[in-house]
C-alpha positions, 0 to 999 in steps of 0.5 A: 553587651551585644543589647546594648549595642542595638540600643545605641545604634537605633538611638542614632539612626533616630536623631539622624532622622529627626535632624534631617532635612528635606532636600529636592534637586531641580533636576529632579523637578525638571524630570517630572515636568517632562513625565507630565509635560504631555498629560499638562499638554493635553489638559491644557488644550482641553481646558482651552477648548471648553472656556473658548466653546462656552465664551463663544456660545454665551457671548452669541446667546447675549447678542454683543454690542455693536460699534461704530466710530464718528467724527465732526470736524466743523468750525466751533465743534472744537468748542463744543459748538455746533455749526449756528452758534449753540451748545453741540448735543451729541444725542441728536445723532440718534434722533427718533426722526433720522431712526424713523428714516432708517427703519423705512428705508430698510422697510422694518416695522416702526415699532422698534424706534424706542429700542433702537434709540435706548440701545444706542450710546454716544461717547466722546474719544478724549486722547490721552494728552488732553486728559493727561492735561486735564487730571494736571490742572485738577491736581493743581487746583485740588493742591493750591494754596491761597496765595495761588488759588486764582492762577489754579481756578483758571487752570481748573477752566480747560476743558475738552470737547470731543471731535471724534465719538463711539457710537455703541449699539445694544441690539439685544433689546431689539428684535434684530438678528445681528446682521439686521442690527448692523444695517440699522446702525448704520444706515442711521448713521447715513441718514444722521449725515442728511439730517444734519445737512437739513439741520445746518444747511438750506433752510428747508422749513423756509422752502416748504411754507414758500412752496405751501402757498396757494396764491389763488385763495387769495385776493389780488393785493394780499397774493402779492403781498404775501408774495413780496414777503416770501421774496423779501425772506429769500432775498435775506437767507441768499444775502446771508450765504453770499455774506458768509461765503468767502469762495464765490461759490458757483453751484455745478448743479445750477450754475448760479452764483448766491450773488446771481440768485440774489439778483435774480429774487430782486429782479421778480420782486422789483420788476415783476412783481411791482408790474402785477402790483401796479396793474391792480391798484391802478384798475382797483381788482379785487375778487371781492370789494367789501371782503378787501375793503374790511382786511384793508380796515383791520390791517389800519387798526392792527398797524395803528396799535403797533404804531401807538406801542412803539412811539411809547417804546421809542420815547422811553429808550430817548428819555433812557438815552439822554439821562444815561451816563458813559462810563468815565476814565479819569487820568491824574495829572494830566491836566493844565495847572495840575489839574485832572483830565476827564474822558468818556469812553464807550458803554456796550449798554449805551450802545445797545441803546442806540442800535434799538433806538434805530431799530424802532425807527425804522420800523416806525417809518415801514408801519406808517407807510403800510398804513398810508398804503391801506388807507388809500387802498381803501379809499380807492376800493369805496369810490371805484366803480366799474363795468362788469365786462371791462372788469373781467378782462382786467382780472383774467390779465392780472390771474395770469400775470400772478400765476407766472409770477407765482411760477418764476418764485417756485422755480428760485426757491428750487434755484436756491434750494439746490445751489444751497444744498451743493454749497453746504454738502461740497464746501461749508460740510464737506467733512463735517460729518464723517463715519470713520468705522462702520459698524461691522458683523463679520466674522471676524468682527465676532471672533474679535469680541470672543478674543476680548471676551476670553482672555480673562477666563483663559488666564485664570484657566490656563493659569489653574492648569499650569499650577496643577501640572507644577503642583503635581511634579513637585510633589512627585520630586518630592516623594521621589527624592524622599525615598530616595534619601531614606533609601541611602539612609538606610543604605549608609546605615547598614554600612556604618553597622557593618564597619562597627561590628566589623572593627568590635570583632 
């Protein structure tokens, strides 16, 4: 009896067992999150710790790019236009000329242009609200019907064209110490803003071939022509900017107004220039008679096939302009008797027509004139004769009325040089070109590219760390609460035992 009774009593205590559930209290977890709390802690710093050391260290070892941040703010950027009118290429901030002037100035060997100019990168900022734009009438046009696929095309035609640009440097395929990388940047910057000046701003190719000129290795009549031309080339680029220029702009610098400047080439080539003109032509000088005589004939035969070509020209576009139609725009009913009216409107083509139709003609007329010009030159050159003591004079007088009118020349062309460049630096570019963030190796720049750097690694670490610290103090409530259970299992088991034995009695 008593045998029987064991059995049934480990029959139960196993089914209690097997039916059991495994409960876990929070407050239970919670203790263990304290019992780890400081070891978690100190795991938690050392992790952070060797992730922030490696960072740092690897990021330092591949030399982090530099930024820098540009903007233009000119009239036709907006259009992605630069300032005469083209297509803006944004790639000329790092052109091999103003990178060659960087690494001068800061006195680095030249051999490093190429580096310099690979490792830099140029992107356009877009803001949000215009990209926002963008990807709307995209995804209008990507989800346009037939009916309305027109309207959705020319939604498609927005664009943007950035005003404001990033200015990236990779130094690492230098031989530059991040320092030294930060001034080459830079200083590129600064140089871009003075070859942008030159770019866009005085002409300075037309200075340099007027100021090239050594009127003493021509003769008298070709150093004045070729003066004349000089002054009648300023003349037209100062008129220009006096066109263009709504200010009335007055250089601190020179004083001069574009309008005084003009004035003032008018004056040289009108006055003075002519009085050195009429003094050789009148005592036929040349330093040298068959030399002069033979440019006066080549020019006759140059003039003369020019001549020939545009009278051929001019003949065809009259032929082309009297057998043009215009375009004709016909208004029903609105004739007498029911009739049809008829009107002719104006044709871009026919215009063009006309407008060359003048040009040639006017330069017909200076071509005659320059030919009947150097055939009187000639002539009066084979039929001239003079002493050799009164031709001395004349041509000491007439060398040194051209060197002071060689100086007057040198002296606008400087004139008009630097009320240009205060012109376009002080108003046309005042803010045309701006670095907005320099580049910067401070260190806190470099603690901020570690930030960037680290905190992908510092999530995942620390992330790792808190799942092992939750890990551990779960398992650790679960063996306690486990044991605990068992034990009072065990505990009420006994009891149960005792009452049944205590009641069988």
């Amino acid at each position: 009896m008593d045998s029987k009774r064991e059995h049934n009593l480990n029959i139960t205590l196993q089914n209690e067992e097997e039916k059991g559930d495994v409960i876990i209290s929070i407050g239970t977890i919670f203790r263990k999150l304290k019992k780890y709390l400081l070891i978690w802690i100190i795991v938690a710093v050392v992790v952070f710790a060797c992730i922030f050391g490696s960072t740092a260290a690897n990021t330092v070892h591949r030399k982090p790019s530099l930024r820098a941040l540009v903007s233009f703010t000119f009239d036709g950027i907006e259009k992605g236009l630069d300032p005469a009118g083209q297509d803006f290429n944004k790639e000329m901030i790092k052109n091999p000329t103003v990178i060659e002037r960087a690494l001068t100035n800061l006195d680095l060997p030249l051999e490093q242009v190429d580096n310099v100019r690979n490792g830099i990168t140029i992107t356009g900022i877009i803001p949000a609200d215009a990209m926002d734009k963008i990807l709307t009438y995209k995804n209008v046009y990507e989800n346009a019907n037939s009916n309305n696929l027109q309207a959705a095309q020319s939604m498609l035609g927005v664009s943007y064209f950035p005003t404001e640009y990033t200015i990236t440097f990779n130094y690492a395929v230098t031989s530059f110490s991040r320092s030294t990388a930060v001034e080459v940047i830079n200083k590129v910057l600064e140089e871009f803003k003075n070859y942008f000046f030159e770019m866009y701003g005085y002409n300075e190719s037309l200075g340099n071939s007027i100021t090239a000129l050594d009127i003493s290795s021509y003769d008298y009549s070709e150093a004045i022509e070729v003066l004349t031309t000089s002054l009648s080339t300023m003349s037209t680029y100062v008129k220009q900017i006096s066109k263009d220029d709504k200010t009335r702009f007055r250089s601190s610098v020179t004083g001069y107004t574009f309008d005084d400047l003009y004035e003032g080439i008018e004056t040289i080539k009108s006055i003075d220039l002519d009085k050195v003109s009429s003094y050789v032509n009148v005592n036929n000088l040349t330093k040298d008679r068959d030399s002069s005589i033979a440019y006066y004939e080549y020019r006759i035969k140059t003039l003369t096939r020019r001549k020939t070509s545009i009278e051929e020209q001019l003949v065809s576009v009259r032929e082309s302009i009297n057998a043009y139609e215009k375009d004709q725009i016909f208004i029903f009913g609105s004739g007498t008797e029911g009739t049809d009216m008829q009107s002719t409107q104006t044709s871009a083509q026919y215009d063009a027509m006309i407008a060359q139709k003048l040009e040639l003609t006017n330069e017909l007329a200076t071509i005659k004139q320059n030919i009947n010009y150097y055939k009187e030159r000639r002539d009066a050159l084979k039929e001239f004769k003079a002493s050799d003591t009164d031709n001395k004079k004349k041509l000491d007088q007439v060398n040194t009325q051209l060197e002071d009118v060689n100086k007057k020349v040198t002296e606008m062309i400087d004139n008009v040089k630097l009320t240009a460049d205060d012109y376009y630096e002080n108003v046309t570019f005042q803010n045309a070109y701006n670095v907005l963030v320099p580049a910067s190796g401070s260190m806190s720049s470099t603690l901020s590219v570690i930030k960037n750097n680290i905190k992908i690694p510092i999530v995942i670490g620390e992330g790792v760390t808190f799942a092992l610290y939750f890990f551990v103090a779960l398992i650790d409530a679960i063996i306690t609460d486990s044991f605990d259970k068992k034990k009072k299992k065990k505990s009420d088991a006994q009891t149960e035992t005792t009452g049944e034995i205590a009641e069988n009695i």
